[in-house]
N, C-alpha and C positions, 0 to 999 in steps of 0.2 A: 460180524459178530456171530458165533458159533452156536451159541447159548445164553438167552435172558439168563441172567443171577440176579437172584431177590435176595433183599439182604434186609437181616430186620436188628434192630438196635434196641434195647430195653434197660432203661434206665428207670432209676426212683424216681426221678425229680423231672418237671419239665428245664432245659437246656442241660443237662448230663450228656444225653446222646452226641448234642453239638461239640461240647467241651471235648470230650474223648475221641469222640469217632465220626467227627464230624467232614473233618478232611476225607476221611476214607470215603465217607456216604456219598457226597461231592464228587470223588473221583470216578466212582462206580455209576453215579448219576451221571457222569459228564462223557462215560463210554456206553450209553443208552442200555443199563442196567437198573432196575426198581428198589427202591430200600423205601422200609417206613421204620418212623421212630414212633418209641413206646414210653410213657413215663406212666408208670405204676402210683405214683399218690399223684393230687392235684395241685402241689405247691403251696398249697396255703400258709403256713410255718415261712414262708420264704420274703418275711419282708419285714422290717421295723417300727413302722407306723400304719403301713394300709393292710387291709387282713380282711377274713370273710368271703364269701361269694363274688365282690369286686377285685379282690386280690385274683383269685380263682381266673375267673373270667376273664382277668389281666393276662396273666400269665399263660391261657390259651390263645389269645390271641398273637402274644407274643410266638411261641410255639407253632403255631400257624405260619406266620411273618417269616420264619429262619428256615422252614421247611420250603418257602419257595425260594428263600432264597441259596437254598442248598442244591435244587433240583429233590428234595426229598418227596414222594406221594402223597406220605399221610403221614400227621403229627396226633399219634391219637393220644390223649390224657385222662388216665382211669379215674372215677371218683373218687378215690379212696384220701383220706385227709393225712395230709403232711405228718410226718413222725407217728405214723397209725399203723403202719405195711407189716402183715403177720405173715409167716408161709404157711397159712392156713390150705387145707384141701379147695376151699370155695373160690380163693385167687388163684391157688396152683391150676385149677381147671382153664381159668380164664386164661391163662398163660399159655395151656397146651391150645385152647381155640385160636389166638392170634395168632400162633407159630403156624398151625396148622393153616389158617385161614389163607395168610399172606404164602404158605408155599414156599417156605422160606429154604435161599439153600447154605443160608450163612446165618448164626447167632448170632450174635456180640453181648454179654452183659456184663457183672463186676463178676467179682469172683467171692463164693459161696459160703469161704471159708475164714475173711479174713473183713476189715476195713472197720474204721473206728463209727463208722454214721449206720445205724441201726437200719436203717431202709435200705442203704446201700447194700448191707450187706445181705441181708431179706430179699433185696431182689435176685443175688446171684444163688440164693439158694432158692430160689421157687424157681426160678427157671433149670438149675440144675436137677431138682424132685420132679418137674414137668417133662426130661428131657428122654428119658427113656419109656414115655408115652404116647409121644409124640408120632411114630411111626410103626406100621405093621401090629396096632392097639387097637382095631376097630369099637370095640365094646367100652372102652373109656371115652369118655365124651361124645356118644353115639352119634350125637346130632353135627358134628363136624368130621368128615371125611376122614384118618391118619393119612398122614404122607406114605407113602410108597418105600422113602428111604428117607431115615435120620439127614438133618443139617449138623454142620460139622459147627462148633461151639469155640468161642473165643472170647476169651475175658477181656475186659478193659481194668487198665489197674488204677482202683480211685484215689483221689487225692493224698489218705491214709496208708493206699498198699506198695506204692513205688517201691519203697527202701526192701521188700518181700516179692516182687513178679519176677518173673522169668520171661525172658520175651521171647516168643517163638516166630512172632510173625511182627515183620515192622513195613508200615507201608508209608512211600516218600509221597506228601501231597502236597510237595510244593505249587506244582501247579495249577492247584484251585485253592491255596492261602489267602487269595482273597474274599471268596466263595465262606471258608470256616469263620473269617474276621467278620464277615459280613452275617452270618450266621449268629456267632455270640452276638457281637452287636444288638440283634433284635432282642434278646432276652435285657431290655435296658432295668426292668428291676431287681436283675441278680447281678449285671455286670460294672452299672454305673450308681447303683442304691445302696442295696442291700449287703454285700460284699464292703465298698469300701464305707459303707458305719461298722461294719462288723471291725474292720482294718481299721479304722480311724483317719480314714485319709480321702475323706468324702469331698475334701476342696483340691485335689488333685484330681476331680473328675472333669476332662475336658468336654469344651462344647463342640468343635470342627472335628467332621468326620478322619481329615490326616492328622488330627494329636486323639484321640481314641483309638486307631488304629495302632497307634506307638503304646497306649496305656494297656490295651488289650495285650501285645505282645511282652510288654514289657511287665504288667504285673502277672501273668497265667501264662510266663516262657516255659514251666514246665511240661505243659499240654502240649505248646508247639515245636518245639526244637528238640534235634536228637540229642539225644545223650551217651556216654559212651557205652556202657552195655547194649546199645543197640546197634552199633555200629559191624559188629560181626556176624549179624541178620542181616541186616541189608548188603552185607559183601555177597553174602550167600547168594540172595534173590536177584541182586541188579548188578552184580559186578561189582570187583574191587573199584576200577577208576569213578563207575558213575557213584558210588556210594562214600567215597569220599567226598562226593561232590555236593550231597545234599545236607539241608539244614534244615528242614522242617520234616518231621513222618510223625507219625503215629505208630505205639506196641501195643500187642496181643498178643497172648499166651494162651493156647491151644489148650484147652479144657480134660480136666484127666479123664470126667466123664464124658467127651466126644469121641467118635469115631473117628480114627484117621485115615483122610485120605489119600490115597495113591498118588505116584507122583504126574501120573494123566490128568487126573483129576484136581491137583492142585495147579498144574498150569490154566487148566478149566477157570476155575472158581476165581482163581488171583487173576487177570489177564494184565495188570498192570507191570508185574515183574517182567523182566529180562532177562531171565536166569544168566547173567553176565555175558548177553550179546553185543 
């Protein structure tokens, strides 16, 4: 390995990160590369009957629970109360501290401009207001170092914005699909709770780990399986033959407001691709 890549994830909700970009984190983790996940409110709103600081508290440990079993560092979870997330200057700063802190040379968040869930969309815009702060900024945020050089920024497109992304970058993580199943899994009050009351289909939640497995793939197929617009990104990066091959990736659309990098540097940053070798 040529170069640690730190890769930081910023989601609203605790399990966001996992859902979207959770394969990715996994595969980066599993080529001895660092990523920490970020959820911006504390989940609280995220359950039907239990709620409050035991919800909370729930839900970090859950959080915790997916990040090892992700290989992720840190699963940090901001105070801030479910359906609350303003892009106020107060959290925009906290944003530039994480980014900066963690050293990051990859973003991941939603996207700024669009997605029906208020926080959701609050987070891709405080991170995109925090983004050209972030580096060669010394006097903003004094107390934490600026990076040297901008991280190159990548949306995750959430559950609202599919039918609207573009995919720029689509990464095959088939081979740690069990790593991401295992991952949702931990978040069992949003995958096996909360979710199917909201669905109405809470007695289809299995007990055995290989019929969960099935219910996870099979109700949240659109997180994990490609799709055909993603199909001519992945020709791009892995080759035609291996990219017909795969069924499970992950998209990202390359942020208007990031830097783009060089093609050195994206073989750098990606080291998963094969540029069709």
């Amino acid at each position: 390995m040529n170069k640690e890549i730190r890769v930081i994830v910023i989601g609203a909700h605790p399990d966001e990160p996992d859902i979207y970009a959770g394969g990715t984190a996994a595969l980066y983790a599993s080529m001895g590369h660092k990523v920490k996940f970020v959820s911006l409110t504390n989940g609280s709103a995220g359950h039907f009957s239990q709620m409050g600081d035991d919800l909370v508290q729930r839900r970090k440990k859950e959080a915790d629970e997916a990040a090892k079993r992700l290989g992720v560092i840190e699963y940090e979870v901001l105070d801030i109360p479910d359906g609350e997330l303003e892009p106020n200057v107060e959290t925009r700063k906290k944003v530039i501290r994480l980014i900066r802190e963690w050293k990051a040379d990859i973003v991941i968040t939603f996207h700024p401009e669009g997605g029906r869930h208020a926080d959701n969309r609050y987070a891709g815009k405080l991170v995109s207001d925090a983004a050209s702060f972030i580096a060669l900024t010394p006097n903003c945020v004094p107390e934490v170092p600026c990076l040297e050089k901008s991280p190159i920024f990548l949306l995750m497109p959430d559950y609202s914005m599919r039918p609207y992304y573009t995919p720029s970058i689509v990464i095959d993580f088939e081979s740690v699909l069990e790593q991401k199943l295992l991952g949702c899994d931990a978040h069992a009050t949003q995958f096996y709770e909360f979710a199917p009351w909201q669905g109405k289909f809470t007695e289809e939640v299995p007990e055995l780990w290989a019929d969960k497995r099935n219910f996870l793939l099979r109700g949240w197929e659109s997180f994990f399986r490609v799709s055909q617009e993603m199909k001519p990104i992945l020709e791009k990066y892995y080759g035609a033959e291996h990219a017909n091959k795969v069924v499970y990736a992950e998209p990202f659309e390359m942020a208007r407001y990031s830097r783009k990098p060089s093609q050195e540097e994206m073989e750098q940053l990606f080291p998963m691709f094969t540029w069709g070798e």
